[in-house]
N, C-alpha and C positions, 0 to 999 in steps of 0.2 A: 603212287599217291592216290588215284582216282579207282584201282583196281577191286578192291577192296567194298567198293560204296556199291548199298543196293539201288533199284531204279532212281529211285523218286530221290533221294540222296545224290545221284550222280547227277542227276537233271539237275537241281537246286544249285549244286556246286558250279556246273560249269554253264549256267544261267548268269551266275553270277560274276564271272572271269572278268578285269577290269584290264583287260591287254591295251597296252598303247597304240592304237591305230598308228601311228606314224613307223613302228618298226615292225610292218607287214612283213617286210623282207626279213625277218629272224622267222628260224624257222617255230621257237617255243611260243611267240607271238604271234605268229600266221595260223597256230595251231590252236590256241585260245579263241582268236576271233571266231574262227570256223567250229570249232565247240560248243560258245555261245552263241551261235546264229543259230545251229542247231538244233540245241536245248530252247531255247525260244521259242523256235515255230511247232517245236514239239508242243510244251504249254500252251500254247495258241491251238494249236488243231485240236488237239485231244475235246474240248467242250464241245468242238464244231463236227468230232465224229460219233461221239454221244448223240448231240441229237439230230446227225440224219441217221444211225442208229436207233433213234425212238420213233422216229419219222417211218421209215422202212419198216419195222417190225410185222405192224398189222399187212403190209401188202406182204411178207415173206410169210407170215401165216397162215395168208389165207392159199399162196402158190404153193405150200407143203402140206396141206390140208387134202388137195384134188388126187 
């Protein structure tokens, strides 16, 4: 079902997973949660590696300059 989906498609989808926390113990449920834990903090970090990516830049240019 998920195989198929490019990144940003696969993130979105299992972003979205609405799994029953009460049937952690299934294993298609335990499997959901842990997907969208994942794809979340995915979404979350990615702004936050951007810009210490922009942040960084100017000191990595000038350490490949010398």
């Amino acid at each position: 079902m998920l195989r198929h989906l490019k990144d940003k498609d696969l993130l979105a989808v299992c972003a979205g997973f609405r799994p029953s926390l009460d049937q952690a113990g299934d294993l298609l449920a335990a499997t959901k949660i842990a997907l969208r834990s994942l794809a979340r903090r995915h979404r979350e970090l990615g702004p936050e590696i951007d810009e210490l990516d922009r942040l960084t830049a100017p000191l990595t240019r000038s350490i490949a300059a010398r």
